[in-house]
N, C-alpha and C positions, 0 to 999 in steps of 0.2 A: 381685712385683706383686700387690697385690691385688685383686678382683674382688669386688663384692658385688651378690647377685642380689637382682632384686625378688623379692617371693612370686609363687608361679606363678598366671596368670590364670584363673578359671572360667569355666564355659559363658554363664554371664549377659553377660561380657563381648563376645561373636562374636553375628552378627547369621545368619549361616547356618551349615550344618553335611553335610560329605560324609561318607558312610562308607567308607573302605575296608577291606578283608582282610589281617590281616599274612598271611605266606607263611613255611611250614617253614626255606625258606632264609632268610629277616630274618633268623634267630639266628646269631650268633656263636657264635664259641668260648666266650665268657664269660657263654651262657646268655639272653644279650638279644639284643633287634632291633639290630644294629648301627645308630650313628650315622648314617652315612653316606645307611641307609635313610629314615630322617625326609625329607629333602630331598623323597627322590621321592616320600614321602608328600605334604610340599605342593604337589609340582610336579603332580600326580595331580589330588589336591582343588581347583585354580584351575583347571586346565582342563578338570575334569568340567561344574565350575560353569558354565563359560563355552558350553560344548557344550550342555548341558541345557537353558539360558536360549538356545539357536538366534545363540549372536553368534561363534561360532569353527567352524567348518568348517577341519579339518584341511588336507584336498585342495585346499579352494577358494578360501580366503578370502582377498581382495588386501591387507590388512594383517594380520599375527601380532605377536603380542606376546613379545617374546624376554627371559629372566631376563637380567640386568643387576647383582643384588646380593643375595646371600639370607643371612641366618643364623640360625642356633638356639642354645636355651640349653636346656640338660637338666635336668628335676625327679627325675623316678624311672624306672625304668627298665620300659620292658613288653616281653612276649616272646609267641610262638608260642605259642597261637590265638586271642590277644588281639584284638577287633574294636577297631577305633580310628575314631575319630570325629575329622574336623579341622575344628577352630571358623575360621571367615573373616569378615574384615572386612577393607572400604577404610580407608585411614588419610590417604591423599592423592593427588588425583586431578588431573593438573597435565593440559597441554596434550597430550603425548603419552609421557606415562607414567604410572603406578599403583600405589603401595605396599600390598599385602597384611600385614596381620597375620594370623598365622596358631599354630595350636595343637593340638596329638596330648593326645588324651583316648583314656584306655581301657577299653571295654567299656561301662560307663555311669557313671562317677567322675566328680565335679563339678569338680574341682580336676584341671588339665591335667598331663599328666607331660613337656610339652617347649612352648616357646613360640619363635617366630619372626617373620622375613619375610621378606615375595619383591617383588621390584621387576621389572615389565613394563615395557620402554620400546618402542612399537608402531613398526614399520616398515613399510614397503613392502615386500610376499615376493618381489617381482624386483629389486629396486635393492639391498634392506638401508640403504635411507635411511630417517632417521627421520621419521613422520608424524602428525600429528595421531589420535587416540584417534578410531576410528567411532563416528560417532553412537547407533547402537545398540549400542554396547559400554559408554560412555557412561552410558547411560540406564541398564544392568543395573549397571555400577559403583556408582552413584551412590544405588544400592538397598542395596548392603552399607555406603556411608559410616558408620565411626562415628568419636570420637575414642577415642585413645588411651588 
């Protein structure tokens, strides 16, 4: 089967930008941040976002938004003590869910070395029923809108 990748997207393309710390442990045996790691890079980056703009309270908050479909696609490879930076943007903002595009940049490189996304579908934190997108969640989404 073949697979052909776009080019990997630049910082121009994200409308915001988290930083996080890789960690001694990201590395693999084969000298890089393991795969796997990426994830929780974005999983990190969407909910610092979300914390920082006051619309996700871990403890409190009567709706959360729970991943539902994530994936990535790998450029180059970074490792330990690489600062990494993940470009965010909304791609689709429906009734009660929200597609993240997302991107691992490292250090200060324009051109990303992993690209993604993450799909939020919001529920109620006591049913686990799905619910409408809060209003001020909403509002903060609809800040990072871009298109694809």
């Amino acid at each position: 089967m073949s697979h052909q990748k776009s080019p990997p997207p630049t910082r121009a393309d994200f409308v915001a930008f988290e930083e996080v710390h890789s960690r001694w442990n990201d590395n693999d045996v084969y000298g890089h941040i393991n795969n796997a790691v990426y994830y929780s890079f974005f999983d990190t980056a969407v909910n610092r976002y979300l914390i920082e703009h006051d619309v996700l309270d871990l403890q409190n908050s009567k709706e959360i938004g729970l991943v539902v479909e994530t994936q990535c696609q790998y450029f180059a490879p970074i490792v330990y003590p690489d600062l990494i930076h993940v470009g965010l943007k909304v791609t689709h903002l429906g009734n009660s869910s929200a597609r993240y595009e997302v991107a691992i940049f490292k250090n200060h490189e324009d051109v990303a070395c992993a690209v993604g996304y993450f799909v939020h579908v919001y529920v109620d934190r006591l049913s686990n029923q799905s619910t409408p997108i809060p209003q001020k969640v909403r509002e903060v989404l609809q800040g990072l809108l871009k298109d694809s």
